[in-house]
Each structure stands twice: as C-alpha cells, then as structure tokens.
C-alpha positions in Angstrom: 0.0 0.0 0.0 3.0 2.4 1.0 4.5 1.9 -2.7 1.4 2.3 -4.2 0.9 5.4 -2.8 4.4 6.8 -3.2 4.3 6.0 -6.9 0.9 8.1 -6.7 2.6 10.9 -5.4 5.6 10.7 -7.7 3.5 10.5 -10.8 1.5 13.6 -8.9 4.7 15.6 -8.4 5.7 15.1 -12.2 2.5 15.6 -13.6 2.7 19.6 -12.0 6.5 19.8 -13.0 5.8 19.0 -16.7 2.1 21.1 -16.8 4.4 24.5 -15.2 7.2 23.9 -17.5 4.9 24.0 -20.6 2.7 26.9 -19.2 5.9 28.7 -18.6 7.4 27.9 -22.4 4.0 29.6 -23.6 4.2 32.6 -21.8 1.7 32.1 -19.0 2.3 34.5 -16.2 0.6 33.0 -12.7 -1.5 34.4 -10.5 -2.6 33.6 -7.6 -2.1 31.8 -4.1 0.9 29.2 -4.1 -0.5 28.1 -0.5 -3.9 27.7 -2.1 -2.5 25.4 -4.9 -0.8 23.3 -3.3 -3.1 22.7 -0.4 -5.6 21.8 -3.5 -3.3 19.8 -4.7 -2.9 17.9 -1.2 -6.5 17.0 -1.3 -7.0 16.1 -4.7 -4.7 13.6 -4.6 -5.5 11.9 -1.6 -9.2 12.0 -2.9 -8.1 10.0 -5.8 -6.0 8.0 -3.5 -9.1 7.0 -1.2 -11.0 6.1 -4.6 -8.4 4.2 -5.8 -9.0 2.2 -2.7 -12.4 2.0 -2.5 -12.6 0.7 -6.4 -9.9 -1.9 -5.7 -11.6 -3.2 -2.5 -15.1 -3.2 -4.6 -13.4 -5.2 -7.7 -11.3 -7.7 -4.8 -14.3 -8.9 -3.6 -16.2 -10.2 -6.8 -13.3 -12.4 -7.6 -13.9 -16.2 -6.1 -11.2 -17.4 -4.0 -9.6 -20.5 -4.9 -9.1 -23.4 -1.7 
C-alpha cells in the first residue's frame, strides 16, 4: 500500500512539474495563491488515493477465491 501510494505521489509531483514547465514555455504569467495550490493539490490527490481504494476493495471482492 506504501508503494502504491508513493508511486501516486511521484507521478502527482511530475504531472505539475511537466504542466508548469509547458505553461511557462507559452508565456503564461501566474497568479494567484501558491499556498492555495498546493493545499488543492494535497486533497486532490489523496481524494483520488481514497478512490483508488475504495474501487480496488469493490473489484477484490467479486473475484472467487480458490481453496
């Protein structure tokens, strides 16, 4: 669970590198709260983290068990 979630956050960390570094290549000029964005970006993630979970947990128990 503690990988899956750090490979989450990773992918979440590099997904906002690669979106700033094209906004700043075309000129964008932000405005703005940086404490506001990131704290967005906080729960966002572990939104999708929680669904994540609740999906997996949902599709783990339709499967039959073998023994």
């Amino acid at each position: 669970m503690a990988a899956k979630t750090a490979s989450e956050l990773v992918t979440g960390v590099l997904q906002v590198l690669l979106v700033t570094a094209i906004a700043f290549a075309l000129g964008v000029s932000p405005r703005g709260r940086p404490v506001a964005l990131l704290l967005l970006l906080v729960l966002g993630q572990g939104a999708l983290s929680g669904v994540r979970s609740v999906v997996v947990g949902a599709l783990n128990a339709g499967v039959p068990r073998a023994g």
